[in-house]
C-alpha positions as YAML, in Angstrom:
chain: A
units: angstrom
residues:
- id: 1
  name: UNK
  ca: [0.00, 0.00, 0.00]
- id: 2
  name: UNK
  ca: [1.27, 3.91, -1.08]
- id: 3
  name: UNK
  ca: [1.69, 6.30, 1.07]
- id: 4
  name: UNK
  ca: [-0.99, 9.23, 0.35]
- id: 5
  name: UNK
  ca: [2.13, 12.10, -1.21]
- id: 6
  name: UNK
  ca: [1.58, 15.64, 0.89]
- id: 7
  name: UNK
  ca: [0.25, 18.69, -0.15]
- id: 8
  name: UNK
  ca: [2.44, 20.66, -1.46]
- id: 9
  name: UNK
  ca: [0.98, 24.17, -0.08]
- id: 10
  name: UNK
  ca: [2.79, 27.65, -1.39]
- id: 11
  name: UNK
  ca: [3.38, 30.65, 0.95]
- id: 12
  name: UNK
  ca: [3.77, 33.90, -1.04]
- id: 13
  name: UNK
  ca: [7.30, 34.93, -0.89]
- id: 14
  name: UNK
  ca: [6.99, 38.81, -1.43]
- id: 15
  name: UNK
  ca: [6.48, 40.33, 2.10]
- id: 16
  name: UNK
  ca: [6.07, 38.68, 5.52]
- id: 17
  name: UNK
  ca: [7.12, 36.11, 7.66]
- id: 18
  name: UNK
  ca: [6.39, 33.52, 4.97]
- id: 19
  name: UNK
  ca: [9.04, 31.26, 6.37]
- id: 20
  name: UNK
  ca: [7.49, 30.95, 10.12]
- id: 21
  name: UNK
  ca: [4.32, 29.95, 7.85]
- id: 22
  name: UNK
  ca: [6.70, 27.34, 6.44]
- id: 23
  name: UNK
  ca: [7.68, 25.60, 9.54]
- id: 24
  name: UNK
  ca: [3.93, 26.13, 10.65]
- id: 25
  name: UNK
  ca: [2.82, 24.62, 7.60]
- id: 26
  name: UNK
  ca: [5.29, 21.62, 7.61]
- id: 27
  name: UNK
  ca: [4.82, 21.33, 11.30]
- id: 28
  name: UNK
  ca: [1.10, 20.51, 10.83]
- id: 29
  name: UNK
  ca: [2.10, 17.86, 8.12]
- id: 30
  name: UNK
  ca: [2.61, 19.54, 4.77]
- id: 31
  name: UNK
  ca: [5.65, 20.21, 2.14]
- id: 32
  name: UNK
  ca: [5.93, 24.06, 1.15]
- id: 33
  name: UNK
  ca: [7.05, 25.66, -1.27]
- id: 34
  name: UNK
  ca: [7.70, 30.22, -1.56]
- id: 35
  name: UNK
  ca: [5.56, 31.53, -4.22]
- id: 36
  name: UNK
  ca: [7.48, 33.97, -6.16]
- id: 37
  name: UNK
  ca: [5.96, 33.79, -9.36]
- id: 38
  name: UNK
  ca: [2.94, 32.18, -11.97]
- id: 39
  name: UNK
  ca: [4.59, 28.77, -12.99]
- id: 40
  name: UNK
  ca: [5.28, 28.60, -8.67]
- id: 41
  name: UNK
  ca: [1.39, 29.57, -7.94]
- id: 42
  name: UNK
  ca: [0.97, 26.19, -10.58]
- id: 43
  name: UNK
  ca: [2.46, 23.87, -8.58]
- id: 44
  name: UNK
  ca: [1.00, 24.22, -5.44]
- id: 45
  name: UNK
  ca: [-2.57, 22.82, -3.53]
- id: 46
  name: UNK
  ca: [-2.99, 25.90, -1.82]
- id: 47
  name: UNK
  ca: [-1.60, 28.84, -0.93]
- id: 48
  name: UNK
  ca: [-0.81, 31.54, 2.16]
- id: 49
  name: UNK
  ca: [-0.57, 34.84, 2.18]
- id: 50
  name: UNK
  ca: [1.11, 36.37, 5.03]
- id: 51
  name: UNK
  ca: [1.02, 39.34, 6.96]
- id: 52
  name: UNK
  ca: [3.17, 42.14, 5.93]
- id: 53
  name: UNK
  ca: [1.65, 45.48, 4.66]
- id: 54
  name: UNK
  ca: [-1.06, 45.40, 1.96]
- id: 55
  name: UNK
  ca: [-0.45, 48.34, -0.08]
- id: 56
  name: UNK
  ca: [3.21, 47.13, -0.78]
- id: 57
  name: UNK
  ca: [1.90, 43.75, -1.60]
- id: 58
  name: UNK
  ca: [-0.66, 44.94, -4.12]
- id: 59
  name: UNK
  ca: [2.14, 46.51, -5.75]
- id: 60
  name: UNK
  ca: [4.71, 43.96, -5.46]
- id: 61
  name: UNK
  ca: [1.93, 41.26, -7.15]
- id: 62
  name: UNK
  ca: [1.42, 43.84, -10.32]
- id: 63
  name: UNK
  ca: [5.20, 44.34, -10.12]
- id: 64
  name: UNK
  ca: [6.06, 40.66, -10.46]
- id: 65
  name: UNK
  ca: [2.85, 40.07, -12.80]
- id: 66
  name: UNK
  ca: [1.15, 37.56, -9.88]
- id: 67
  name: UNK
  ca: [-1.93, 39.99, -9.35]
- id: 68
  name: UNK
  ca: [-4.14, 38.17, -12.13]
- id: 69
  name: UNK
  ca: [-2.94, 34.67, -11.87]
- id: 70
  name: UNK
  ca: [-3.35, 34.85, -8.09]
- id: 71
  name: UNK
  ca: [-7.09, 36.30, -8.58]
- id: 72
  name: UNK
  ca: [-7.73, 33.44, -11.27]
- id: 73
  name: UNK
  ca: [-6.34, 30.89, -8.16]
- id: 74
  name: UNK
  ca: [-8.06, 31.95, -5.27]
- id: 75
  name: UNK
  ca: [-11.50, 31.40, -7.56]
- id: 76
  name: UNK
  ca: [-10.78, 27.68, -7.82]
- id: 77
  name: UNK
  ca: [-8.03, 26.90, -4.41]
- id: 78
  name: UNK
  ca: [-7.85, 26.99, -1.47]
- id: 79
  name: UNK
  ca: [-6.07, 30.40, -0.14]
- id: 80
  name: UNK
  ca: [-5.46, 30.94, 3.50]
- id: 81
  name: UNK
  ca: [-4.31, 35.26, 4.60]
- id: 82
  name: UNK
  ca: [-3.14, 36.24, 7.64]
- id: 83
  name: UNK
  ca: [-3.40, 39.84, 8.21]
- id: 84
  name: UNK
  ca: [-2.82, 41.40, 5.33]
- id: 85
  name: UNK
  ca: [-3.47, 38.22, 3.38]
- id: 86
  name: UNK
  ca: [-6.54, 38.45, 5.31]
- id: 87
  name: UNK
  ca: [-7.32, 42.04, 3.91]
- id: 88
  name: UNK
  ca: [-6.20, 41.49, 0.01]
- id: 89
  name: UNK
  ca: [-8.86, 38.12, 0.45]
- id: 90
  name: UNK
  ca: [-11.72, 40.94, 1.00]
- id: 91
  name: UNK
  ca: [-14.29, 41.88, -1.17]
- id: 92
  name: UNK
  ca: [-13.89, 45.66, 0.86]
- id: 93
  name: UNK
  ca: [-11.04, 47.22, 2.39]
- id: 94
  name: UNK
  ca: [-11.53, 50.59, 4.01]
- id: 95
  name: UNK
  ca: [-9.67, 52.98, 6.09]
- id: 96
  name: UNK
  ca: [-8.29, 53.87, 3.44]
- id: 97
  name: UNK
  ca: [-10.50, 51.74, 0.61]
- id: 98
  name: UNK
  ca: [-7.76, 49.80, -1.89]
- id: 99
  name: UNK
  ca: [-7.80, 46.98, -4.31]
- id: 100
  name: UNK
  ca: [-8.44, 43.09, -3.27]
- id: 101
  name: UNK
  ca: [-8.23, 40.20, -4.64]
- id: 102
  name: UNK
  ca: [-12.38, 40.06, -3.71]
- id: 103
  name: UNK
  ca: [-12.07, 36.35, -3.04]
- id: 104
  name: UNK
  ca: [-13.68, 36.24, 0.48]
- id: 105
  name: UNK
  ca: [-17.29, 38.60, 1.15]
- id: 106
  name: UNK
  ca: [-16.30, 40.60, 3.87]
- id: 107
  name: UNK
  ca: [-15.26, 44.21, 5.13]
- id: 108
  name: UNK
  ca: [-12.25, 44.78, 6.51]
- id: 109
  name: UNK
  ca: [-11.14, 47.56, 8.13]
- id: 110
  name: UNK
  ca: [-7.18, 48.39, 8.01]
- id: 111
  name: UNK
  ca: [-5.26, 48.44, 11.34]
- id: 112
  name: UNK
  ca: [-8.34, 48.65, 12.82]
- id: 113
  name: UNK
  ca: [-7.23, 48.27, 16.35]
- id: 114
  name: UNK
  ca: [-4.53, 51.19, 15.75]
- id: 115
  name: UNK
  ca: [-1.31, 51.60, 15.30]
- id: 116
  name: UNK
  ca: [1.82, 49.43, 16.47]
- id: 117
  name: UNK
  ca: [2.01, 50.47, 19.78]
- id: 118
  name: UNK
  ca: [-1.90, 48.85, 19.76]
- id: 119
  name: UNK
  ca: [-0.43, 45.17, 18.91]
- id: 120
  name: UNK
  ca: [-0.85, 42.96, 21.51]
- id: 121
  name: UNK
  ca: [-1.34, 39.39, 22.53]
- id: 122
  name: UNK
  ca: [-4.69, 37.96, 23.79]
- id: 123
  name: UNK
  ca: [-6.06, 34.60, 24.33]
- id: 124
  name: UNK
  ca: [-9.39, 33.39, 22.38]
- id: 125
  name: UNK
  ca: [-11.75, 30.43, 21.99]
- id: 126
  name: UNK
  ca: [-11.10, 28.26, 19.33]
- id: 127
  name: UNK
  ca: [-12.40, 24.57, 18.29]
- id: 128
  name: UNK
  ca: [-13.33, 23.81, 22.32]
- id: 129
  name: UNK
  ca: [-9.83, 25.07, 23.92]
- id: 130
  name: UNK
  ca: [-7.91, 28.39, 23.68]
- id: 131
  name: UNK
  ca: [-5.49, 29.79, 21.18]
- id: 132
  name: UNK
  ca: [-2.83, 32.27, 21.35]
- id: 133
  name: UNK
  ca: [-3.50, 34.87, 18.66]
- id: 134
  name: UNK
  ca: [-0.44, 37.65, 17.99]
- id: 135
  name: UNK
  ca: [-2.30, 40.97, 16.89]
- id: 136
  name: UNK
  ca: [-0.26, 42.99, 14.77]
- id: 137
  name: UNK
  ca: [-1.61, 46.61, 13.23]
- id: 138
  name: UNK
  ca: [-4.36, 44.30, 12.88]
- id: 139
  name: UNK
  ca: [-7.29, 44.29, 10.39]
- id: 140
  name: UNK
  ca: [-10.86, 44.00, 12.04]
- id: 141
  name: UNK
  ca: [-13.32, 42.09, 10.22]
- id: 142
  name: UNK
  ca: [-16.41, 44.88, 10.32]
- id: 143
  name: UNK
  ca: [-18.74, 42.47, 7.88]
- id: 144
  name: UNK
  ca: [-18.75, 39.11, 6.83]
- id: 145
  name: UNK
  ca: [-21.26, 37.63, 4.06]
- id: 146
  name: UNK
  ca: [-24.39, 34.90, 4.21]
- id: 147
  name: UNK
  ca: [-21.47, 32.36, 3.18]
- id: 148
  name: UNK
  ca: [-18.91, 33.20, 5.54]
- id: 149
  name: UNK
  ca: [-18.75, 31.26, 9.09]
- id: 150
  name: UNK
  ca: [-17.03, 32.80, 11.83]
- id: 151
  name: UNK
  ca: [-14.93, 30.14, 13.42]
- id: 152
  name: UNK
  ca: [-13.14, 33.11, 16.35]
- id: 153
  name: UNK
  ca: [-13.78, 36.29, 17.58]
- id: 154
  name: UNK
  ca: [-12.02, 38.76, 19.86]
- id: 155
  name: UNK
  ca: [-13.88, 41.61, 21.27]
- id: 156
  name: UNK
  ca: [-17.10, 40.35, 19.72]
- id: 157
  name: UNK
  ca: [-15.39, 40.92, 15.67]
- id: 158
  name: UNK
  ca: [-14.28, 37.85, 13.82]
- id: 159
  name: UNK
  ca: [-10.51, 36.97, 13.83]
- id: 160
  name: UNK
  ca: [-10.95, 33.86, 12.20]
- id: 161
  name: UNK
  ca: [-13.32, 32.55, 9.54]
- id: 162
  name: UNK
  ca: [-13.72, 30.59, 6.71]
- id: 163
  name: UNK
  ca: [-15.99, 30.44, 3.75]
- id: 164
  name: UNK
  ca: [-15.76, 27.60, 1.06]
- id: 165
  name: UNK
  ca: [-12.02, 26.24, 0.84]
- id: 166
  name: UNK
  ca: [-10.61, 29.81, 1.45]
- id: 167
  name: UNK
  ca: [-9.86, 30.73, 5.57]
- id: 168
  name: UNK
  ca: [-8.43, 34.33, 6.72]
- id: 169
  name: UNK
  ca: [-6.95, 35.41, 10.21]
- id: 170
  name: UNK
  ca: [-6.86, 38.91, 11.12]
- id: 171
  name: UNK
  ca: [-4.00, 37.70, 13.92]
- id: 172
  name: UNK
  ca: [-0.54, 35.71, 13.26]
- id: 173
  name: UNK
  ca: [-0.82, 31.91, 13.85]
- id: 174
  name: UNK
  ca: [2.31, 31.48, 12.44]
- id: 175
  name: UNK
  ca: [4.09, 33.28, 15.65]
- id: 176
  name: UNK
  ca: [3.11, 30.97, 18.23]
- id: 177
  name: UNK
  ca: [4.10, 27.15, 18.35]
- id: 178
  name: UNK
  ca: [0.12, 26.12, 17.79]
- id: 179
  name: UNK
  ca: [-0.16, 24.76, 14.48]
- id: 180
  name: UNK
  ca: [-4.18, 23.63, 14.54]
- id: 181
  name: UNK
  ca: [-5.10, 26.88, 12.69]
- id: 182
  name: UNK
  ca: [-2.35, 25.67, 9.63]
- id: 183
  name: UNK
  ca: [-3.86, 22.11, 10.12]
- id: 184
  name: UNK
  ca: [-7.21, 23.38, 9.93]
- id: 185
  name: UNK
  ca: [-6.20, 25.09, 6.37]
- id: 186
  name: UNK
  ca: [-4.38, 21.91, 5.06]
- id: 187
  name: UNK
  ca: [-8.35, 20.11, 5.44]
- id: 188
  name: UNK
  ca: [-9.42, 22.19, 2.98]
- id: 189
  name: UNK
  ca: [-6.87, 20.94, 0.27]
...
């Protein structure tokens, strides 16, 4: 009897901590792979987009011509954004309003709990237990569509949802050493 191969899931190599989504990734059972370009975004089963600054990523996608094949993905894969991945996932962005990728229907408000001295640490309920979620100039989720389930909150706003194979995190899993919210991405693939 074969062994079932891994999913080979891509973390988009442009901005971020894409490599403590890497060992967060492989740590909950998958290969990786950093997303750089179109014939990488091909190869993969899924993909993350990691925090970092959303403006600068929009640009850095047109720059390196991954804006449209990255759309054209997240409309058939699975796509998983933390933080700013959560906010280029949107279907709105506001304060102030920019592009998305309009893969996920929901409203999301840029460093909506303020600035960096507003980042914090704080403890929510997730799947029965507790997790450790790392808020950094972090997005707030203002509106989520009929299709969209809210798997966390924090302060009564979701931090954590999913809808279809796609999930976003307005927080940093990738910064603790709990992989369940990676794990929970790789059953979508």
């Amino acid at each position: 009897m074969q062994d079932t191969p891994k999913k080979l899931v891509g973390v988009l190599a442009l901005q971020g901590d894409f490599e403590a989504h890497q060992k967060a990734l492989e740590a909950a059972g998958a290969d990786t792979l950093q997303v750089r370009t179109a014939e990488d975004l091909g190869r993969v089963d899924g993909l993350v987009i990691p925090g970092g600054e959303s403006t600068t990523m929009l640009k850095l996608l047109g720059y390196t011509n991954l804006l449209e094949p990255l759309r054209s993905y997240a409309a058939t894969k699975p796509v998983f954004g933390t933080c700013a991945g959560a906010i280029l996932l949107a279907t709105e962005v506001l304060h102030p309003s920019q592009h998305s990728l309009e893969a996920i229907d929901m409203t999301v408000e840029r460093n909506g709990y303020g600035r960096q001295i507003d980042s914090r640490v704080a403890t929510i309920p997730f799947q029965g237990g507790e997790l450790e979620a790392v808020f950094i100039r972090a997005p707030i989720i203002r509106r989520v569509g009929p299709s969209v389930t809210v798997l966390a909150e924090y302060q009564g706003t979701p931090v954590l949802i999913e809808a279809g194979h796609h999930l976003a995190a307005t927080f940093h899993p990738e910064l603790t050493g709990d992989s369940r919210v990676h794990a929970l991405f790789l059953s979508k693939l």
